[in-house]
C-alpha positions as CSV (number, residue, x, y, z in Angstrom):
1,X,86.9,255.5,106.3
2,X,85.4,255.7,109.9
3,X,85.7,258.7,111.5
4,X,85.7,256.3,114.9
5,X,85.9,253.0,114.9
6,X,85.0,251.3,118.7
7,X,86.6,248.0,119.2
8,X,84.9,245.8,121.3
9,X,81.2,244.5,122.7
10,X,81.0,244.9,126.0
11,X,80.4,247.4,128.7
12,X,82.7,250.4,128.0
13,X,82.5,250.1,124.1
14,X,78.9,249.4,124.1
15,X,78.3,252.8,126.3
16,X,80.7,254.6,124.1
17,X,78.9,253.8,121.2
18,X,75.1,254.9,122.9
19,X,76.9,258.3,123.4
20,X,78.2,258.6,119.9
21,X,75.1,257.5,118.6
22,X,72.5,259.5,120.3
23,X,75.1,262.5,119.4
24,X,74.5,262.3,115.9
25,X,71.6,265.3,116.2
26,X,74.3,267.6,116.7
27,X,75.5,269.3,113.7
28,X,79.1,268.7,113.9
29,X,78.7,265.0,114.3
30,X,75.7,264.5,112.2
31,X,77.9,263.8,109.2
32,X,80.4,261.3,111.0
33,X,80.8,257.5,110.2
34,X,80.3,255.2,113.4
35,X,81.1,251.6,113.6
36,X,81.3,249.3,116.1
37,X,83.4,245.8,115.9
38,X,81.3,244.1,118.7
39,X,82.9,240.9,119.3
40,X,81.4,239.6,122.5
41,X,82.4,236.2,122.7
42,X,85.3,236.9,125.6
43,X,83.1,239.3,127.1
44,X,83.3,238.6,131.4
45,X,79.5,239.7,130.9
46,X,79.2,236.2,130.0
47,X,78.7,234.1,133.3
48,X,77.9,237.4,135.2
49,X,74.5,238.6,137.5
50,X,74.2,241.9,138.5
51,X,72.6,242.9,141.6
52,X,74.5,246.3,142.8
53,X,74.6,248.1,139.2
54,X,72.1,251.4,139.1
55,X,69.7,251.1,136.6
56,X,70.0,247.6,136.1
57,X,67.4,244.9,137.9
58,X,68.7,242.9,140.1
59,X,69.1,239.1,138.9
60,X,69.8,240.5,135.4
61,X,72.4,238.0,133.4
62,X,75.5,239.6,131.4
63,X,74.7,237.0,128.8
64,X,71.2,239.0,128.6
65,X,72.8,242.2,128.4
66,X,75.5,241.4,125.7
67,X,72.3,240.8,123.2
68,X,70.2,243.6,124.7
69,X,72.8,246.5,124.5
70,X,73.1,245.0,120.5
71,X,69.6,245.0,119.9
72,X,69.4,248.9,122.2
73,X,72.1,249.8,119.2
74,X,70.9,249.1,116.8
75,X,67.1,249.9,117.4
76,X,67.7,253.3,118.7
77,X,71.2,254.0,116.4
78,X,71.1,252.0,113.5
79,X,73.3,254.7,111.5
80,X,76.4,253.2,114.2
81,X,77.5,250.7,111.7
82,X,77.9,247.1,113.8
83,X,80.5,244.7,112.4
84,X,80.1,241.3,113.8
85,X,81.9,238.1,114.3
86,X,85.4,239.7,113.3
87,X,88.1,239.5,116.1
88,X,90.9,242.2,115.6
89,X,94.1,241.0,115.2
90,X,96.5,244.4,114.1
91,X,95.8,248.2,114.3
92,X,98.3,250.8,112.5
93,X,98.8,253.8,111.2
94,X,98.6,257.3,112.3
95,X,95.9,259.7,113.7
96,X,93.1,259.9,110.7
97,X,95.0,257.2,109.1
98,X,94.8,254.1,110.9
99,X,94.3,250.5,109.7
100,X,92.4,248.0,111.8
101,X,93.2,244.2,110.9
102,X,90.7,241.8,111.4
103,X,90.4,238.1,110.6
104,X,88.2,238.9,107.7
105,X,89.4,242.2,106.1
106,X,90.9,245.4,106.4
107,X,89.0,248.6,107.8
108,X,90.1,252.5,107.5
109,X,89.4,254.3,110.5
110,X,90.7,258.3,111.4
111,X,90.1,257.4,115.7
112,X,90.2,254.4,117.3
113,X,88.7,253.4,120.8
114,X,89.6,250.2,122.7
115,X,87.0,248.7,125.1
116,X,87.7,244.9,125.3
117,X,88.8,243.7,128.2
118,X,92.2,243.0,130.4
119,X,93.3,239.7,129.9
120,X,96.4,238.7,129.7
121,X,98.0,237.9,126.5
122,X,97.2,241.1,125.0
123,X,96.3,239.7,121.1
124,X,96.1,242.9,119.3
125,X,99.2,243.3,117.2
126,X,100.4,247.5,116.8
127,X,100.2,248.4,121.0
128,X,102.9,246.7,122.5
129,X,104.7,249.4,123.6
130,X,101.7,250.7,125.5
131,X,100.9,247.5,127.7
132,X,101.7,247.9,131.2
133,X,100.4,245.7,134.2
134,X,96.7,246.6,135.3
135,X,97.3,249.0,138.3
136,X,93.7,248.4,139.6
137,X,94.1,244.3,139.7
138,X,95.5,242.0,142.2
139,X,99.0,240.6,141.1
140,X,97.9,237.4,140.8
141,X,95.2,238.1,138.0
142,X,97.9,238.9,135.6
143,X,95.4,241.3,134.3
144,X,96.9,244.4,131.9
145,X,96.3,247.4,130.9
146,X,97.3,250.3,128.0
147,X,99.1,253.2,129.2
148,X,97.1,256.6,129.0
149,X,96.2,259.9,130.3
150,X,92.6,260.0,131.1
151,X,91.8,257.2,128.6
152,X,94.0,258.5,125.5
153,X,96.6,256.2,124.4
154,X,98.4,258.0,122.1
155,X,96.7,260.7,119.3
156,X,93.8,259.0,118.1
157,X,93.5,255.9,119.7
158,X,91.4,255.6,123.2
159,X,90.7,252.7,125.9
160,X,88.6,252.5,128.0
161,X,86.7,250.3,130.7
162,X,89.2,247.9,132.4
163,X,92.0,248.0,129.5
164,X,91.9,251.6,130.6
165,X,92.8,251.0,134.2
166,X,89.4,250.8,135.7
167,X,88.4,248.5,138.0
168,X,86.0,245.6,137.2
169,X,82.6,247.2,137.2
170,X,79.9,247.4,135.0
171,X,78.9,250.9,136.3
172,X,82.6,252.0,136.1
173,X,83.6,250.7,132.8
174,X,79.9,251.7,131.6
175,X,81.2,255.4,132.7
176,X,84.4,255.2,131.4
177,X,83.1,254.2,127.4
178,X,81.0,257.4,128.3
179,X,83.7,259.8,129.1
180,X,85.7,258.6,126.1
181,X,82.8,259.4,123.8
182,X,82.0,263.0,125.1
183,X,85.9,263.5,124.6
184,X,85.5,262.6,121.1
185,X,82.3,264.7,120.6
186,X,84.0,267.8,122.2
187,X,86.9,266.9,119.8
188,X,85.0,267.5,116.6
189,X,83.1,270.7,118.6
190,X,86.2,272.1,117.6
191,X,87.5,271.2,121.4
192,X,84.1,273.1,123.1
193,X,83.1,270.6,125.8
194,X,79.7,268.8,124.9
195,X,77.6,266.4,126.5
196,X,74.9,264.7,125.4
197,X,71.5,264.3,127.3
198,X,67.5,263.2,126.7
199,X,64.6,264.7,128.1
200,X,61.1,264.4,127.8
201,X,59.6,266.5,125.6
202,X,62.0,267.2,123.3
């Protein structure tokens, strides 16, 4: 049983998972099961270049990223279990009861956060009644998005980057994964706000 269970390799679930990770050192996540299913191979990172994200140096390739942010994971939080080369196909249940589907095998999971991308069909079986067209797109994309209040779906499942309803930026959906994990943090705080931050010297 995960206590969260992040769907996706990219951007937004990528970031989600850094913040969750790196909140482990606080006692009332430090016993919490993490996992990632970081399928990357739809990933729009593929054929991108960044030169107008903050932090990132200019030419850098998505491609380069995808495997960086992997490798950043699991180097830095190797207890955020990864789960690779398995594409979700069905997610049900109920808040601290949900069952993810994926091609391989079953996984147990009490919150669930979405951060693959916008495409049009939607493939995940379990959310239909949550698709609505991406509000941020142009028609013509036929992007979509799921349905929420400031990233929550419905209790215990999240989205976030552009199946959220963000617009198609790294720095945006990088912000977004972000937010949804501090929300999740400040959930087990018992609902006290937390954020999470480094420094040098401690």
């Amino acid at each position: 049983m995960f206590d969260v269970l992040i769907i996706g390799g990219g951007v937004s679930s990528m970031s989600c998972a850094y913040i969750l990770g790196s909140g482990f050192q606080k006692p009332f996540a430090s016993d919490k099961k993490i996992g990632i299913i970081a399928h990357q191979k739809t990933s729009s990172l593929q054929n991108a270049i960044f030169n107008n994200a903050y932090g990132i140096p200019s030419g850098k390739l998505g491609a380069e990223l995808l495997i960086e942010s992997i490798q950043h994971l699991q180097e830095n939080y190797p207890h955020v279990l990864q789960i690779k080369d398995e594409k979700v196909l069905k997610i049900e249940g109920i808040l601290g009861d949900f069952i993810v589907t994926t091609n391989k095998q079953n996984y147990a999971a009490k919150i669930i956060v979405l951060g693959i991308g916008a495409s049009n069909p939607f493939t995940i079986e379990g959310l239909a009644q949550y698709i609505i067209p991406h509000k941020k797109a142009n028609p013509e994309k036929n992007k979509i998005q799921l349905q929420n209040d400031d990233h929550l779906v419905t209790t215990g499942i999240y989205a976030c980057g552009t199946l959220a309803g963000h617009r198609s930026q790294l720095t945006i959906a990088a912000g977004s994964g972000a937010a949804v994990a501090t929300d999740i943090l400040s959930l087990w705080n018992d609902g006290i706000h937390v954020q999470v931050h480094d420094s040098v010297g401690k």
